[in-house]
C-alpha positions as CSV (number, residue, x, y, z in Angstrom):
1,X,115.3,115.5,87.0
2,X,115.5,115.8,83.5
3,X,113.3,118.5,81.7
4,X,111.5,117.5,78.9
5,X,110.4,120.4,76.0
6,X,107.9,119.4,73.6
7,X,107.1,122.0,70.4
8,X,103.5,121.9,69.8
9,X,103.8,120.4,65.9
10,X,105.1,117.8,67.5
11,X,103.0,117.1,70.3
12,X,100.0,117.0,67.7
13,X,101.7,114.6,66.1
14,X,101.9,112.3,68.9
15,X,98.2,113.0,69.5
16,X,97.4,111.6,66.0
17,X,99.1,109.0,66.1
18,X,98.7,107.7,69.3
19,X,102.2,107.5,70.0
20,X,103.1,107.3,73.8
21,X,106.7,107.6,73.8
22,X,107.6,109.2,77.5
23,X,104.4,108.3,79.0
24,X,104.7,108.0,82.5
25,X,103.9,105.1,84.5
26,X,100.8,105.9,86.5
27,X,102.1,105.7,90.6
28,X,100.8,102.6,91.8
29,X,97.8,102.9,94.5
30,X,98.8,103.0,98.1
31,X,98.6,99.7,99.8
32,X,95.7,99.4,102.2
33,X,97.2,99.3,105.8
34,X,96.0,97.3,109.4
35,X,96.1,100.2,112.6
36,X,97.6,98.3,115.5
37,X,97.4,99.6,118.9
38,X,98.7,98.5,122.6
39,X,97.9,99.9,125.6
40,X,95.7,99.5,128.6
41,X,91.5,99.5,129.5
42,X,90.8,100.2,132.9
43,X,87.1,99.9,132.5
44,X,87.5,97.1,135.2
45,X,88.8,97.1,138.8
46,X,92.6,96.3,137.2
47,X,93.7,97.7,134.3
48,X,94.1,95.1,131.5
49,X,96.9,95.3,128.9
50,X,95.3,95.2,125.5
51,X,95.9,94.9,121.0
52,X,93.3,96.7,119.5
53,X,92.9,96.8,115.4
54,X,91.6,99.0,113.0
55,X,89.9,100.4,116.1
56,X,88.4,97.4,117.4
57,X,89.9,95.3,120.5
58,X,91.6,92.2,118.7
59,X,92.6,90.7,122.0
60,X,93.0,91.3,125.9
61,X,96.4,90.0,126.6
62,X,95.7,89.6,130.5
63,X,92.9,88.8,132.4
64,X,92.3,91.6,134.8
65,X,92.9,89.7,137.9
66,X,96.2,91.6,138.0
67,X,97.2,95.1,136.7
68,X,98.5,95.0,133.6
69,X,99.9,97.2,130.4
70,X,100.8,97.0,127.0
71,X,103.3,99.6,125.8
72,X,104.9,98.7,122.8
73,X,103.9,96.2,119.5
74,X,105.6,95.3,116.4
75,X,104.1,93.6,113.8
76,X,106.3,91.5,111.7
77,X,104.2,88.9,109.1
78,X,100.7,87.7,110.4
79,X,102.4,88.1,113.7
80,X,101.7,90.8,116.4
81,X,104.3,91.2,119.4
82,X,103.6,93.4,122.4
83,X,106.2,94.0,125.4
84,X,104.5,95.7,128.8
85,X,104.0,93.8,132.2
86,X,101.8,92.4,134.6
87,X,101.8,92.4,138.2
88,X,102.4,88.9,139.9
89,X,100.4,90.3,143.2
90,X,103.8,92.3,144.5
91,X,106.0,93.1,142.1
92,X,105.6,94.2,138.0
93,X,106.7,91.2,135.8
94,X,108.3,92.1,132.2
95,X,106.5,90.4,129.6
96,X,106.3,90.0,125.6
97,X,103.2,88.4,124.3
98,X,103.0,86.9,120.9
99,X,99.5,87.5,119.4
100,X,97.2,86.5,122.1
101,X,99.5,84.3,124.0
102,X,102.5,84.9,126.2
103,X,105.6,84.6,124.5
104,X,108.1,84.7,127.9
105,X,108.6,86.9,131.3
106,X,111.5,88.5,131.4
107,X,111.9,88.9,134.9
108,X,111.5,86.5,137.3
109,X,109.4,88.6,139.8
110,X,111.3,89.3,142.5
111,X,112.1,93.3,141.1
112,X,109.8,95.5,139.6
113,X,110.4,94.9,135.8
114,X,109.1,96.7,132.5
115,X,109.3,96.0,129.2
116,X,109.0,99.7,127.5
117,X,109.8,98.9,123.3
118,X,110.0,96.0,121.3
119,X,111.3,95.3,117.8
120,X,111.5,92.1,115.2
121,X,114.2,91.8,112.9
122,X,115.6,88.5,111.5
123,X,113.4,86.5,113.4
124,X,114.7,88.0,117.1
125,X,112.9,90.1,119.1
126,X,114.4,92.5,121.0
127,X,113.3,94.5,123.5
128,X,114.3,97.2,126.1
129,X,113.0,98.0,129.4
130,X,114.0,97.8,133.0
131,X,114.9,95.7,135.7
132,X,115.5,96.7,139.4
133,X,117.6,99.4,138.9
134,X,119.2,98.1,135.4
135,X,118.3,99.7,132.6
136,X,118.0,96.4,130.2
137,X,117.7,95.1,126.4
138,X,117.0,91.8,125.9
139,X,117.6,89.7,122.5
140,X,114.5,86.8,122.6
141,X,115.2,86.4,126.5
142,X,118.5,86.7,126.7
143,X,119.7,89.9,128.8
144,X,122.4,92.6,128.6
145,X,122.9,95.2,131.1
146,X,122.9,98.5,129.9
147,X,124.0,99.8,133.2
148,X,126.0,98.3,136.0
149,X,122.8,98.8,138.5
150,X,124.8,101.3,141.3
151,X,122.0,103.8,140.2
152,X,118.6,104.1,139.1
153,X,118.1,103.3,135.0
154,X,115.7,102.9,132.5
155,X,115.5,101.7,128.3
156,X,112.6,103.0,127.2
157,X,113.1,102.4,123.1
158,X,114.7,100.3,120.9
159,X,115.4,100.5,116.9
160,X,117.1,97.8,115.5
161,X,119.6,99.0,111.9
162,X,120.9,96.1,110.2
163,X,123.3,94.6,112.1
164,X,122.7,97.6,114.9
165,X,120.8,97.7,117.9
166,X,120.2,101.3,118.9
167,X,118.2,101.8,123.1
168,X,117.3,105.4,124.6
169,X,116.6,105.5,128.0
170,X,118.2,107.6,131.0
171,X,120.2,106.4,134.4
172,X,120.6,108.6,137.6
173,X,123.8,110.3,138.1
174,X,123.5,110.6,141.9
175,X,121.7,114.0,141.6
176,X,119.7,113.9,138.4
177,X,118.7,111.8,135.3
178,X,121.0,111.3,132.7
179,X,119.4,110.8,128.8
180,X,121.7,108.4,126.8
181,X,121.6,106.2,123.8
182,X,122.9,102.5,124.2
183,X,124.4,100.8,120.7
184,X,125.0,97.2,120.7
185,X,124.8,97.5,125.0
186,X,127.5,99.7,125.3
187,X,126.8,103.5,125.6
188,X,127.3,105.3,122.5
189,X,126.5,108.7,124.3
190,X,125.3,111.0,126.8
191,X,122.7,113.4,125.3
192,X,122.6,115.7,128.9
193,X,125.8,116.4,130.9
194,X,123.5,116.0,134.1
195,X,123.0,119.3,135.4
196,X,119.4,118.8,135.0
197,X,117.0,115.7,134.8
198,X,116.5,114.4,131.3
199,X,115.3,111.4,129.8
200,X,115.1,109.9,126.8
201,X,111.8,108.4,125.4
202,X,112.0,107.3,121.7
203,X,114.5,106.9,119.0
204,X,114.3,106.2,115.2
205,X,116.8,105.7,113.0
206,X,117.4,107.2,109.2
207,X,120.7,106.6,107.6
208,X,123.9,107.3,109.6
209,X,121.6,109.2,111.9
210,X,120.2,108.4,115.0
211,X,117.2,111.0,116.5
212,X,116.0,110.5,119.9
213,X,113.2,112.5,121.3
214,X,113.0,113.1,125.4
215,X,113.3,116.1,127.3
216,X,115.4,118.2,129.7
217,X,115.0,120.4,132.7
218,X,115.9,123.7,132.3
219,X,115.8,124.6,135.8
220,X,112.2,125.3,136.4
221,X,110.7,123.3,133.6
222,X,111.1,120.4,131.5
223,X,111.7,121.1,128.2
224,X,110.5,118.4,125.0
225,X,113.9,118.0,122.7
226,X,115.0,116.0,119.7
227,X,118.3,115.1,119.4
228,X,119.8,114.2,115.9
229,X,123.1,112.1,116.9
230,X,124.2,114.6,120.0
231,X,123.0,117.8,118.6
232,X,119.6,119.2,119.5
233,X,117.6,119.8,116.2
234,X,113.9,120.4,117.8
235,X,113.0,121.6,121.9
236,X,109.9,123.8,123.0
237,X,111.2,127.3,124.1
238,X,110.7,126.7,128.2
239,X,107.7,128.5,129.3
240,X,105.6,125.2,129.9
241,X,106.2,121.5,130.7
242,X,106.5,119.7,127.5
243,X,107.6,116.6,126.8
244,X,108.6,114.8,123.4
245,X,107.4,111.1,124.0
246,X,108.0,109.8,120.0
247,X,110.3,110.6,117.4
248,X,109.5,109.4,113.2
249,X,111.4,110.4,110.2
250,X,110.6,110.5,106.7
251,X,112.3,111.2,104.2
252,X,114.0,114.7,104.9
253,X,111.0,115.6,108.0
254,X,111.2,115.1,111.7
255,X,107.7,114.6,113.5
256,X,107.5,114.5,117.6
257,X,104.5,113.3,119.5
258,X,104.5,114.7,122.6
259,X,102.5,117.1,125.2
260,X,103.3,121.0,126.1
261,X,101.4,122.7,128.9
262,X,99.2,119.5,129.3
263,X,97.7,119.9,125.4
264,X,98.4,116.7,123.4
265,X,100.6,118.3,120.2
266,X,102.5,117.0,117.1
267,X,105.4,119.0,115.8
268,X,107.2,118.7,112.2
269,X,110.4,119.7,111.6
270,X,110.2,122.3,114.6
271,X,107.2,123.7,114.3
272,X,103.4,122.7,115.9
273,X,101.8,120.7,113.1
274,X,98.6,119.9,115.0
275,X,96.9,120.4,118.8
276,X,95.6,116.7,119.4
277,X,93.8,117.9,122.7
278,X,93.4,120.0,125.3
279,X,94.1,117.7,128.0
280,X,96.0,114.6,126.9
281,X,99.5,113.5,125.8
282,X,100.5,111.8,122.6
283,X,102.8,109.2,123.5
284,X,103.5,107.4,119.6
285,X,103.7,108.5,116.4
286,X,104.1,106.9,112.8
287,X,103.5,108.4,109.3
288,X,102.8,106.3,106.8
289,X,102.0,107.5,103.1
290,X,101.8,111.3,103.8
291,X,99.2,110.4,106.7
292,X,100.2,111.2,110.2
293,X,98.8,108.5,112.9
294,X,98.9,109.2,116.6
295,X,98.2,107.0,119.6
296,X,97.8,108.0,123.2
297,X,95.3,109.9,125.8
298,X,92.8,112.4,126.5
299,X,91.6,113.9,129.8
300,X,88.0,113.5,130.1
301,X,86.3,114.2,133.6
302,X,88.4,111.9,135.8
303,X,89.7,109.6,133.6
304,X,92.1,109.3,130.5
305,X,90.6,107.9,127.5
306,X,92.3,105.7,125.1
307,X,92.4,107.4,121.9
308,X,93.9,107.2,118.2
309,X,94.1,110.4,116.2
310,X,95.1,110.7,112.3
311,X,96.2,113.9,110.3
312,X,95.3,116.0,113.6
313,X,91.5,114.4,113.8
314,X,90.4,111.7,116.0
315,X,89.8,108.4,114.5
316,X,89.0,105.8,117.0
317,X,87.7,105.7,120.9
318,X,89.3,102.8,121.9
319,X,88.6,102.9,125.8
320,X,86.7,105.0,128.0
321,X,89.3,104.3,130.6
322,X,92.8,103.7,129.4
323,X,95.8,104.8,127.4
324,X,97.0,103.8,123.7
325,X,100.5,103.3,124.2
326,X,101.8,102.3,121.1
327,X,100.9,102.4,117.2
328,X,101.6,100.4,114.3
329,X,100.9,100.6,110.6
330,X,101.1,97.1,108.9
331,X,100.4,97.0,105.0
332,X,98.2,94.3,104.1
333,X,99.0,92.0,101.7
């Protein structure tokens, strides 16, 4: 940055004469932005997978004659995606809806199947998510199998860099979880060497550099880490259960949504930032602007309410029985 040393002779003479040489643009205003949220409102007998907006519902996705869940949306346009599933009446059915309408299943119903993240980029939609025991990424509906199915798997995020498709998830080792990170459906690396159960939750991805936020066992209790590429730049120190369930960069700061001895907590760059509550989990994390939004749950009697929080503080309710999976921040027009 170059520094600029003005003698006060002449800087009265600028002032006389109005002369604005080296004025600074003024910072244009931040954008106003949409708050999209997925999840689930079990206000009914079934749990109904559901797109809320700017804290109001914007659309049920299912009907509630089967149990159903959002857990992922991406916005892209005037168009709102959202991968989860919905139960056929005996087994979970992968789905991505498009706005309020099914887009495809992408299972056929005979497995268990999840769709955990989805992503837009170039007019594809990709997702990641599970299948039986694959752990799976899908481009529109067209399937790659992370994992050769001998053991247990999972995807449970996908980032899409240019011509790059980045998934986190985990597969089972025979004895414990493995967490690992997928690039273009081949594994790029292990992030545990299997000793103890890991998985991995979220990745985002800055550069060269991919993070990925899971956790590990350390024996006795799970530990919430960040990973940048395979080192560990971020994990709680042990002494509770903790979990890091989201992982978003800017600019030179790392922020983690997660939970630690049951208390709902964001961290930045290592250390606590806020306690989100007292009995709850943050499960998705964006920061847009300086402002730090938060989706996810809160333990209230017997039930878990659906909840968004920004900068630490709660801003919206948005069931009295649910989860908020999944956020998104979409500047308006």
């Amino acid at each position: 940055m170059k520094k600029v040393i003005l003698v006060g002779a002449a800087v009265a003479a600028m002032l006389a004469t109005g002369f604005t040489a080296c004025k600074p643009t003024p910072p244009e205003p931040p954008k106003e932005v949409d708050i999209y949220v997925a999840g689930y409102d079990k206000t009914g007998a079934k749990s109904v997978a559901k797109v809320w907006k700017n804290g109001k519902e914007l659309y049920a996705l299912t009907t509630g004659d089967n149990t159903a869940e959002a857990s992922s949306l991406f916005v892209a346009g005037s168009d709102v995606y959202t991968a989860g599933y919905e139960d056929n009446g005996t087994k979970d059915v992968a789905k991505v809806w498009k706005n309020d309408g099914e887009l495809y299943a992408l299972s056929t119903g005979d497995k268990n199947a999840y769709a955990h993240s989805v992503f837009v980029a170039d007019d594809k939609v990709y997702t990641a998510g599970m299948d039986g025991n694959f752990a799976k990424l899908w481009k529109n509906k067209s399937a790659t199998n992370l994992t050769t199915g001998t053991n247990d798997a999972a995807a449970y995020s996908v980032f899409v860099a240019g011509s790059n498709v980045y998934t986190a998830g985990c597969e089972h080792n025979g004895t414990n979880y493995v967490a690992k990170v997928w690039k273009k459906g081949s594994e790029l690396y292990a992030l545990t060497n299997g000793d103890n159960s890991a998985r991995a939750y979220s990745l985002f991805v800055a550069g060269e550099d991919v993070y990925t936020a899971g956790y590990e066992s350390n024996g006795t209790k799970n530990v919430a880490k960040v990973w940048k590429n395979k080192k560990v730049v971020f994990k709680t120190d042990g002494s509770k259960d903790a979990v890091a369930r989201s992982v978003y960069v800017a600019g030179e700061d790392i922020y983690v949504a997660g939970k630690e001895g049951g208390i709902a907590k964001v961290w930045k760059n290592g250390e606590e930032l806020y306690e989100l509550a007292d009995n709850g989990v943050a499960l998705s994390i964006v920061v847009y602007n300086g402002d730090v939004y938060v989706a996810g749950g809160e333990k209230e009697g017997s039930d878990n309410v659906a909840k968004v929080w920004k900068n630490g503080k709660e801003l919206y309710t948005l069931a009295d029985k649910g989860v908020a999976n999944s956020i998104f921040i979409a500047e308006r027009p």
